[in-house]
C-alpha positions as CSV (number, residue, x, y, z in Angstrom):
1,X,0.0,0.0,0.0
2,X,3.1,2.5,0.9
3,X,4.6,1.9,-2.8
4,X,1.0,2.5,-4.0
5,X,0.6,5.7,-2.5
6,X,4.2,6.7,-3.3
7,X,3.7,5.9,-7.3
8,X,0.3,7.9,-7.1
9,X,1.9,11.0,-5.2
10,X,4.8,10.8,-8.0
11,X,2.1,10.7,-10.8
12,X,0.2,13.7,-9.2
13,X,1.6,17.2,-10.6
14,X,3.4,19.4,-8.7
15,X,1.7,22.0,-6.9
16,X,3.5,25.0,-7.2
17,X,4.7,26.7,-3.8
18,X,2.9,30.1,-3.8
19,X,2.9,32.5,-1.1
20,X,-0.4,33.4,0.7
21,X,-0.9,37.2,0.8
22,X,-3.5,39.4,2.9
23,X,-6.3,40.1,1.6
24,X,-5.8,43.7,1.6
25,X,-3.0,42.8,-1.0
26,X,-5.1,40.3,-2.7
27,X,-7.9,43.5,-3.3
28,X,-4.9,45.4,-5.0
29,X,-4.0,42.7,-7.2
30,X,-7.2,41.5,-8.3
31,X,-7.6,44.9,-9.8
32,X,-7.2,45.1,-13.3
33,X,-4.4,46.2,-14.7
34,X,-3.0,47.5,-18.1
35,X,0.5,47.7,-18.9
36,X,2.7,50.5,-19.2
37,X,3.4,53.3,-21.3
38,X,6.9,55.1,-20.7
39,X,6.7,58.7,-20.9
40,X,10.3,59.1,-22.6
41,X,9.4,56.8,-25.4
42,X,5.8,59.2,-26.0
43,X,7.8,62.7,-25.6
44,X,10.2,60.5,-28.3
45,X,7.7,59.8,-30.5
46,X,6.1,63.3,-30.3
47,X,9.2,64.6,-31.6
48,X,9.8,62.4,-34.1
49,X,5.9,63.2,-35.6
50,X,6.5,66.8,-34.7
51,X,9.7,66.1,-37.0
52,X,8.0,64.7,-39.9
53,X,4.7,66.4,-39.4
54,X,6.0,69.9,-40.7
55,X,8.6,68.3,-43.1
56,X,5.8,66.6,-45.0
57,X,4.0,69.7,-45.0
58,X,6.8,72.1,-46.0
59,X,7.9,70.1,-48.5
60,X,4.6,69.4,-50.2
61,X,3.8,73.0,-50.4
62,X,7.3,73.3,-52.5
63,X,6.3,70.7,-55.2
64,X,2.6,72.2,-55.5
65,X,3.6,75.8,-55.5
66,X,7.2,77.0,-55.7
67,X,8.8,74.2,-58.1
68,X,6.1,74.3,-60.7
69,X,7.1,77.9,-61.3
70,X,11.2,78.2,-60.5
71,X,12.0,74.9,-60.6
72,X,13.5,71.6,-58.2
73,X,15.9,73.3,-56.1
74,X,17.1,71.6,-53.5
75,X,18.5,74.2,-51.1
76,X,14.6,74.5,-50.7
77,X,14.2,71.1,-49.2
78,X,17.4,71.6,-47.1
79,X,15.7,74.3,-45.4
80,X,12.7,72.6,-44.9
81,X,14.1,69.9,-42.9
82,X,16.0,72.3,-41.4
83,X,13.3,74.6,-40.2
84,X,11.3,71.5,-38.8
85,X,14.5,70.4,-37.0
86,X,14.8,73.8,-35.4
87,X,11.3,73.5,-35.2
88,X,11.9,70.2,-32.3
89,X,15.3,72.4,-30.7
90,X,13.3,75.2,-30.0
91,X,10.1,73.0,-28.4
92,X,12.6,71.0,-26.1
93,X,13.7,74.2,-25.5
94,X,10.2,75.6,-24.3
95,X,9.7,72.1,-22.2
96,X,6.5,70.9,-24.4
97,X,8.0,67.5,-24.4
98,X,6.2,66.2,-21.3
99,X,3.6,64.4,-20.3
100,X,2.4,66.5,-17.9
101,X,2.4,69.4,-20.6
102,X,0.6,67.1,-23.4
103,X,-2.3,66.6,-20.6
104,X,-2.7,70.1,-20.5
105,X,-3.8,73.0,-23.3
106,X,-3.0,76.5,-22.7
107,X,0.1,76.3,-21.5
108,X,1.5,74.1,-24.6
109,X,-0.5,75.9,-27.0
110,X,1.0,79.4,-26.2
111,X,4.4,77.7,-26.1
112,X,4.7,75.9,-29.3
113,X,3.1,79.2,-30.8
114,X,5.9,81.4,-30.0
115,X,8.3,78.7,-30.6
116,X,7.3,78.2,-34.0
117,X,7.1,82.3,-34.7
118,X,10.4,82.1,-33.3
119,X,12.1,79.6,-35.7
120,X,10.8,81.5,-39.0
121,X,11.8,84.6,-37.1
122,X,15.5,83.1,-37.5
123,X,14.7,81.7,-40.3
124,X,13.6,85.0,-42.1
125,X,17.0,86.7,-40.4
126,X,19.4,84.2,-41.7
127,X,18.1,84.7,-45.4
128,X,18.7,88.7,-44.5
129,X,22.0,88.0,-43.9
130,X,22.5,86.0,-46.2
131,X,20.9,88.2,-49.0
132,X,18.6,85.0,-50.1
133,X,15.6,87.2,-48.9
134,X,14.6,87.7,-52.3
135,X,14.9,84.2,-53.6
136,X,12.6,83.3,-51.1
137,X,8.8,82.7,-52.1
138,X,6.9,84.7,-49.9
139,X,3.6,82.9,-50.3
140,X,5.2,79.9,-49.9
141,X,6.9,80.9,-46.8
142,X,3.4,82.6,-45.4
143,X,1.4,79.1,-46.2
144,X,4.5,77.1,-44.3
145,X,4.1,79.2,-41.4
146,X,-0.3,78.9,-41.2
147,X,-0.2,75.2,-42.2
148,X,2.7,74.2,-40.0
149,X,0.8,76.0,-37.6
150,X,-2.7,74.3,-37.7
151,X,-1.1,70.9,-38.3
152,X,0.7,71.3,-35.1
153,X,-2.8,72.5,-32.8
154,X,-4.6,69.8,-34.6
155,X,-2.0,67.1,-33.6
156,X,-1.5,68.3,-30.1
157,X,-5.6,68.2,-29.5
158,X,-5.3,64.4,-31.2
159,X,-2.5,63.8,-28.4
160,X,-4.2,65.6,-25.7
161,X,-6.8,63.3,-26.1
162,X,-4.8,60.0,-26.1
163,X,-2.3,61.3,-23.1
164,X,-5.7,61.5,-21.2
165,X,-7.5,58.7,-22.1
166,X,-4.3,56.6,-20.9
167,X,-4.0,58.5,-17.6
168,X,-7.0,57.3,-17.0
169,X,-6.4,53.7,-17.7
170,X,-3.4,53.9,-15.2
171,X,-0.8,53.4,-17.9
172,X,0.8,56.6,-17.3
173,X,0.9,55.8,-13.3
174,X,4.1,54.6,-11.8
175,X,2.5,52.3,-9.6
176,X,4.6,52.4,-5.9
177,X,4.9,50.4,-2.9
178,X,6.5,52.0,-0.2
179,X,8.2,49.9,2.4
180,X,8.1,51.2,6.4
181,X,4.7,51.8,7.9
182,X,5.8,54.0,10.4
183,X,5.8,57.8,11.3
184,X,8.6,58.1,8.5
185,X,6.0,55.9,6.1
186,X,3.1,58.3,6.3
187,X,5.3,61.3,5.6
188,X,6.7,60.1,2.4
189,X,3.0,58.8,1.5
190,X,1.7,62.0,2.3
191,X,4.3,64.5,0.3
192,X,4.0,62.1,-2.8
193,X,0.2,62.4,-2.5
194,X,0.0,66.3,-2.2
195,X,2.2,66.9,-5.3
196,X,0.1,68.4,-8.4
197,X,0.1,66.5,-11.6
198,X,2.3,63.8,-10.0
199,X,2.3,60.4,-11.7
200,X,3.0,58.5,-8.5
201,X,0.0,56.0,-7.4
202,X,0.7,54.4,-3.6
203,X,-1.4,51.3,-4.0
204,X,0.3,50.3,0.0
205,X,2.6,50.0,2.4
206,X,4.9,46.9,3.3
207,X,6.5,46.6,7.1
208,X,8.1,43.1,9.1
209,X,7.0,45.3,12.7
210,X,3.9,44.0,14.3
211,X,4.7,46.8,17.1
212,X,3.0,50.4,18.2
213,X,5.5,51.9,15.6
214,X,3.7,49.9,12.9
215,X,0.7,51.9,10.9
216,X,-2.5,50.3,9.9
217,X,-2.2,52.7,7.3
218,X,-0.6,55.6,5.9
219,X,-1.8,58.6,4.9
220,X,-4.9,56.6,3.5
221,X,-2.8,54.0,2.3
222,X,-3.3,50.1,4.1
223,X,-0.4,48.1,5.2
224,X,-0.3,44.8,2.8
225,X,1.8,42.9,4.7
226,X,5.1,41.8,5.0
227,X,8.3,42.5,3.3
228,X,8.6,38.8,2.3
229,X,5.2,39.6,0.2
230,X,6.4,42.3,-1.6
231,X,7.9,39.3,-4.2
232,X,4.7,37.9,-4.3
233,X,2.6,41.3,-4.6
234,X,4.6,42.4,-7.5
235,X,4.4,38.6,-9.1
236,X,0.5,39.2,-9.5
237,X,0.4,43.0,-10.5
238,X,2.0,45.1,-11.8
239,X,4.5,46.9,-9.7
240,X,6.9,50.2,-11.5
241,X,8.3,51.4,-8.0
242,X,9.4,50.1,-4.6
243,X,10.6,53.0,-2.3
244,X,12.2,52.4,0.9
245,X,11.2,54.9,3.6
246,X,13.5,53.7,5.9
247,X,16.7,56.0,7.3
248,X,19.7,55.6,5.7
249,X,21.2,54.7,9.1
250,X,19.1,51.5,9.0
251,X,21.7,50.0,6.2
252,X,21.5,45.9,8.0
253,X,17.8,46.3,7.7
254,X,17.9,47.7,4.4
255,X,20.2,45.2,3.0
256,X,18.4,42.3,4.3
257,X,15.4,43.3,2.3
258,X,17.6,43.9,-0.8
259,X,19.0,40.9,-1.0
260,X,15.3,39.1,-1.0
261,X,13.8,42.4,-3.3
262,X,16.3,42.7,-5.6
263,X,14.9,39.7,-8.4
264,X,12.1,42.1,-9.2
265,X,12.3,44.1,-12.8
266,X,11.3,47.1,-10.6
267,X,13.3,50.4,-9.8
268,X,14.2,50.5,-6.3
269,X,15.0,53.6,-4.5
270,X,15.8,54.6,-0.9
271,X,13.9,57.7,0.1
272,X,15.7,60.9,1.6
273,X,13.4,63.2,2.7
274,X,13.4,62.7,6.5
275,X,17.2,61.9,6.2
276,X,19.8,64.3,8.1
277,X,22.5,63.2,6.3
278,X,23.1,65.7,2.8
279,X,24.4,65.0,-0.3
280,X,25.4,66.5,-3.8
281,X,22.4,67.1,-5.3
282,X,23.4,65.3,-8.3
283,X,23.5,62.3,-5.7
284,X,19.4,62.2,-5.8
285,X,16.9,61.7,-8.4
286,X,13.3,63.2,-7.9
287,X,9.9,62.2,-7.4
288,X,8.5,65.4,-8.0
289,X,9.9,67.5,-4.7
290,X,10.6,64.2,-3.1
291,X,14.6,63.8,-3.3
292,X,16.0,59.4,-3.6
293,X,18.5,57.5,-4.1
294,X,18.7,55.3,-6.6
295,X,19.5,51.7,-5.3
296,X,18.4,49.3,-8.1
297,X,17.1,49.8,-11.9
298,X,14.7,47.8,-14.0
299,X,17.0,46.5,-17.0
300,X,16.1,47.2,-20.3
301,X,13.3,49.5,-20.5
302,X,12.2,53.1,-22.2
303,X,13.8,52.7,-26.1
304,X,16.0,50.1,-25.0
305,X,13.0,47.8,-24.7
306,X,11.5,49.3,-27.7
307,X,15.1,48.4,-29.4
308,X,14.6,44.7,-28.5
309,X,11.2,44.8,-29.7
310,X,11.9,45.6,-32.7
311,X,15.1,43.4,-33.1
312,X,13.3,40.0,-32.0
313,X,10.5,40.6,-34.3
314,X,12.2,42.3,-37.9
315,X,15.3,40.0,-36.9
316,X,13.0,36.9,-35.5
317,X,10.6,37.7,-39.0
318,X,13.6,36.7,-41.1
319,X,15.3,34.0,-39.5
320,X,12.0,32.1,-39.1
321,X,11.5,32.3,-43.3
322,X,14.7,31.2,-43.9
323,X,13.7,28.3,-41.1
324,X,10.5,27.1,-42.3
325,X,12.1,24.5,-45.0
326,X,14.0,23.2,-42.6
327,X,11.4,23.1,-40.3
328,X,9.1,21.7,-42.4
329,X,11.5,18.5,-42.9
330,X,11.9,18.2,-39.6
331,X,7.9,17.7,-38.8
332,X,7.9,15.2,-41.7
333,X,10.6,13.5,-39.9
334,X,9.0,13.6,-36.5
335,X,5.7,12.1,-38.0
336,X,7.1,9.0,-39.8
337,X,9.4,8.5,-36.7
338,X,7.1,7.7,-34.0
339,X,3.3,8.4,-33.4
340,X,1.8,11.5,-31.9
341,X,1.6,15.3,-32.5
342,X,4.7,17.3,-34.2
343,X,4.8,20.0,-31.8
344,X,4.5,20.5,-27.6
345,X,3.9,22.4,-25.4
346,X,5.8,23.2,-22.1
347,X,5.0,25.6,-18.8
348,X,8.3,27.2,-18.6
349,X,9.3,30.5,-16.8
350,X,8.7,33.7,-18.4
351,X,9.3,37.4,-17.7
352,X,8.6,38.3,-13.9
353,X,8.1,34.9,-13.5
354,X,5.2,34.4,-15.5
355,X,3.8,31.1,-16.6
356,X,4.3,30.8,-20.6
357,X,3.3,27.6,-22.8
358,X,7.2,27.5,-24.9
359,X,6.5,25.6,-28.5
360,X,9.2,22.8,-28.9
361,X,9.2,19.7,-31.4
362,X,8.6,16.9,-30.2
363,X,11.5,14.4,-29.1
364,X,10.4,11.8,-26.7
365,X,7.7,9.9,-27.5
366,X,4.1,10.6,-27.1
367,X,3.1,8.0,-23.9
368,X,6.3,9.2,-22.5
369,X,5.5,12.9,-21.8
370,X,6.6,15.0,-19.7
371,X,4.8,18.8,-19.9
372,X,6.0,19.9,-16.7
373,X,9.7,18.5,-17.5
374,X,10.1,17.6,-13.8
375,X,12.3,14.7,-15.0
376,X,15.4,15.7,-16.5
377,X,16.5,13.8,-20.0
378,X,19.6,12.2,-19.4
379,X,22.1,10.6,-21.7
380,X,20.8,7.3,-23.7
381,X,17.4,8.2,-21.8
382,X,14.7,5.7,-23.3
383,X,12.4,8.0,-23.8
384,X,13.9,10.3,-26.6
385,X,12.6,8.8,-30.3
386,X,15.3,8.6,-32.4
387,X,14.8,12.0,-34.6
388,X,14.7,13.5,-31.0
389,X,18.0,12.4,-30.1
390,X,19.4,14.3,-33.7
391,X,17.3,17.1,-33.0
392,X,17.9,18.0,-28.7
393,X,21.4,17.8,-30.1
394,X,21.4,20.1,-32.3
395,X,18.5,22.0,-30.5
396,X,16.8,21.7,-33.8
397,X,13.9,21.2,-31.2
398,X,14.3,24.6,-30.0
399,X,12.7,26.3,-33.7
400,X,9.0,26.7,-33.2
401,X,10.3,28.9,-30.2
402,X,9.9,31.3,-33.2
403,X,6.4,31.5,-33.7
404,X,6.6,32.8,-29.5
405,X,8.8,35.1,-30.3
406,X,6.9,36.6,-33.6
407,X,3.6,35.8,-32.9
408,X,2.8,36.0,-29.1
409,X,5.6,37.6,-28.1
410,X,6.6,36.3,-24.6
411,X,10.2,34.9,-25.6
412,X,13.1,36.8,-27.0
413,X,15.8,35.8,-29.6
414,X,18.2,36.6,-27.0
415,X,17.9,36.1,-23.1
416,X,18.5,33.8,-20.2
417,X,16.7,30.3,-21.6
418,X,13.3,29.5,-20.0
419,X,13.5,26.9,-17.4
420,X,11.0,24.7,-17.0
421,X,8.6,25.5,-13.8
422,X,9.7,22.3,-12.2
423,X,13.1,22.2,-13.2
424,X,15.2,20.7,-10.5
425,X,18.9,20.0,-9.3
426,X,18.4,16.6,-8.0
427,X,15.2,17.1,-5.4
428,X,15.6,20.6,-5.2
429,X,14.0,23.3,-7.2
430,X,16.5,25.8,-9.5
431,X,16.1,28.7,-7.1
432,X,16.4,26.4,-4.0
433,X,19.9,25.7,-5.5
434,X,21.4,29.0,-6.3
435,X,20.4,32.3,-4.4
436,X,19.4,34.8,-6.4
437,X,17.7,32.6,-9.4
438,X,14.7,34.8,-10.3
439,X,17.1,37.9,-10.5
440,X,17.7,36.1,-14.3
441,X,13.2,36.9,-15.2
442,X,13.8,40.5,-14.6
443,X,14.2,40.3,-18.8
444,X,12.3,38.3,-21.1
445,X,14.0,34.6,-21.6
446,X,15.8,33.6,-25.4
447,X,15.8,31.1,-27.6
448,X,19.6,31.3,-27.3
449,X,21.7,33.2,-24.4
450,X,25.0,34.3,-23.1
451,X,25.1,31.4,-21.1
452,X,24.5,28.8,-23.8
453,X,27.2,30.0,-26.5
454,X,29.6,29.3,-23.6
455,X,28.2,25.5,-23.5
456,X,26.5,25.9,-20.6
457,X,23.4,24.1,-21.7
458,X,21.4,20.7,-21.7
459,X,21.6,18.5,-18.7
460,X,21.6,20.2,-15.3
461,X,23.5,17.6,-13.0
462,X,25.7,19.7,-10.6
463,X,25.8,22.8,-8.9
464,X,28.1,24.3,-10.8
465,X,26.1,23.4,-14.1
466,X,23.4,26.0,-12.8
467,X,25.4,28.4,-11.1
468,X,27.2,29.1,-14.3
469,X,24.1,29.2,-16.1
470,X,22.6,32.0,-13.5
471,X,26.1,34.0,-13.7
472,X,26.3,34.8,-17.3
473,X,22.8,35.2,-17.6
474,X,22.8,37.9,-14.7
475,X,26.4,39.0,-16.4
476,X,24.0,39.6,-20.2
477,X,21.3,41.0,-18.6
478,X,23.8,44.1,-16.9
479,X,25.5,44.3,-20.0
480,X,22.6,44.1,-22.9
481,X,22.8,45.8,-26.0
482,X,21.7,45.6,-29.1
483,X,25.3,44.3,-30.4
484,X,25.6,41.9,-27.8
485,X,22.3,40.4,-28.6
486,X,23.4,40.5,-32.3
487,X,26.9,39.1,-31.7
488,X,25.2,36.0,-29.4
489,X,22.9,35.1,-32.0
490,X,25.2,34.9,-35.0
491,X,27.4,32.9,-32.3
492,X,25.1,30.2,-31.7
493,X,25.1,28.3,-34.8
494,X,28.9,27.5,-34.1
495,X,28.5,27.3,-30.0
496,X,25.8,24.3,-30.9
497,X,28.2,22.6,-33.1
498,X,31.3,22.8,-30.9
499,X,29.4,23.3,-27.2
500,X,27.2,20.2,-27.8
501,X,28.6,17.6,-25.2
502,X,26.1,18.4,-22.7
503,X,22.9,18.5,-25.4
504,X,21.2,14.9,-24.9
């Protein structure tokens, strides 16, 4: 009856270990949530239209007017662009190029009107100087100024519009948790909640004291528990900010949490506003009038994450055409090799630990299954079909990771692999083996990684085996770049011929 009950508890799945939080936390994060939009990459973007907005324009009005009658010059055009990159210079220059601003009307109306009289101001100055004045269509340069004019009200209504309708979705908040629920606590909630147009939203407070010093609540914020929920918490919402309202003099307290906090693709910052200690002020970063100190940064976000986009899916585009022949053969093999679907799918670990199905081929065989991967293949392992012992090799299997990548767009070309869920080291779990494990989801996992061109890949049989995989993947994730991702991926082909020992 024991080896019964033993076979049956080793058939059961795995239960997942998942912390319990309070229900004042589980309120917060049953709230819907949409994701966010990063105010640098808008104010980017505005610029850029603002950019080609009055190019277009000026440029148009050329070829209908000014070169049907004189004909093409082109010093015409080099103006143009000119004039519209001025144009940008002199609205930086006037601070239009925040949120904030966009949100409003007056204010950026007046500004971008004098800034644009300004530019043809110069404009008409630096033809007087240098005696082009007459050259210059006068009409032409009248119609610029009106159109250029109206185009620019028009598209700054359109935005005012959008900028709004997304504050009020919450994708414009930074949503914060501050940590210390104490006199110092309520303070720093209440001076981030009294700033005008601030984009700070306190959805709670976190605090380990259970004493008189520890607030139900602060400044109309509740305390959601613990500081060993704040993983948890920011697992099942989203989470932009964790801000430490503790004194700087408090540093073994401070690194304790750290050291358990720092996995999260949050920023991190201590706050300074009750501290007596003074630094330079190019020591602290703002929250509005609220001066911290940066401890931790998310990786990879604002146009660095809008870099990656686009390289996994022009890049990831490509390579899967030039795939899908090979791929196609492969399936065929597959098929006539053993019964059973082509394709499977996996739970593996995504971004911020999220739960992603990961597209493989299929290389053991079909009764022999294993979605949760919670037995690791091993060398001459019965189960592997024979096309799946060519293809794990040559992680041939690995392909239809593609179609994530393209199409639902939860892997990346390049990042730590995704482990499987129940991955283990012998009986324990992957991040009961090596401290610090999740720190490696604060990006989006690869198809191919830092740590596997260095033939640390396949089996996982030792400690070292998944230290070394954790290192390089925490070493790529402090060093991306667009190059580096580039250089790994046109590495791999040879890393999988030469690296392969490990591959079973």
């Amino acid at each position: 009856m024991l080896d019964a009950a033993a076979a049956a508890t080793a058939d059961r799945p795995q239960v997942e270990r998942r912390r319990r939080l309070t229900p004042a936390a589980l309120a917060v994060t049953n709230q819907k949530v949409r994701g966010a939009y990063s105010p640098i990459v808008i104010a980017g973007a505005v610029r850029l239209a603002d950019f080609i907005l009055l190019s277009l324009i000026g440029v148009a009005l050329y070829f209908c007017y000014v070169s049907r009658l004189a004909g093409f010059h082109w010093e015409y055009v080099a103006a143009i662009f000119a004039m519209a990159a001025t144009a940008v210079i002199c609205f930086q220059a006037a601070d239009i190029y925040e949120v904030q601003v966009f949100r409003g009307n007056l204010l950026q109306m007046a500004r971008m009107v004098s800034s644009w009289a300004f530019v043809f101001l110069l404009f008409i100055g630096a033809s007087f100087i240098v005696k082009l004045g007459s050259e210059i269509s006068r009409l032409w340069l009248s119609t610029f100024f009106f159109a250029g004019l109206a185009a620019l009200i028009a598209e700054r209504v359109f935005l005012r519009a959008m900028v709004r309708g997304w504050a009020r979705q919450g994708r414009l908040d930074r949503r914060t948790i501050v940590v210390g629920a104490d006199q110092s606590g309520e303070q720093l909630v209440q001076a981030l909640k009294t700033q005008d147009d601030s984009d700070i939203d306190v959805l709670g407070v976190f605090d380990d004291r259970n004493d008189d010093r520890a607030l139900d609540t602060c400044a109309g914020s509740p305390k959601l528990g613990k500081v060993d929920d704040i993983v948890e918490f920011a697992r099942r919402t989203r989470v932009d900010l964790v801000l430490f309202a503790l004194p700087i003099s408090a540093e073994t307290r401070i690194l304790e949490m750290l050291k358990k906090l720092w996995v999260l693709p949050v920023d991190i910052r201590l706050s300074a506003h009750t501290n007596k200690l003074r630094f330079r002020p190019r020591s602290y970063s703002y929250l509005g009038e609220v001066p911290t100190l940066d401890v931790f940064e998310a990786p990879i976000t604002d146009w660095d994450l809008v870099m990656k986009w686009l390289f996994d899916h022009v890049v990831g585009a490509l390579v899967l055409l030039v795939a899908l022949p090979v791929m196609g053969l492969i399936a065929l093999a597959i098929k006539l090799d053993s019964s059973g679907p082509v394709l499977f799918r996996q739970k593996r670990f995504g971004f911020n630990n999220e739960r992603i199905d990961v597209f493989k081929f299929r290389s053991l065989y079909h009764h022999q299954a294993d979605p949760t991967a919670s037995k690791v293949v091993t060398k001459d392992d019965p189960r592997v079909t024979r096309v799946g012992r060519f293809i794990r090799k040559t992680s041939l299997d690995e392909l239809p990771q593609l179609f994530n990548v393209v199409f639902k767009s939860n892997l990346s070309l390049v990042g730590p692999r995704p482990h499987a869920v129940q991955g283990k080291l012998q009986s324990r779990l992957f991040d009961e083996a090596v401290d610090g494990y999740f720190a490696r989801h604060r990006v989006k996992p690869g198809i191919t990684g830092w740590a596997q061109i260095n033939g640390w890949r396949g089996e996982v049989d030792t400690d070292e085996k998944i230290q070394k995989r954790v290192e390089f993947d925490l070493n790529y994730i402090e060093n991306w770049s667009v190059l580096f991702d580039l250089f790994i991926l046109l590495k791999t082909p040879l890393a999988l011929m030469m690296k392969n020992e490990n591959a079973y």
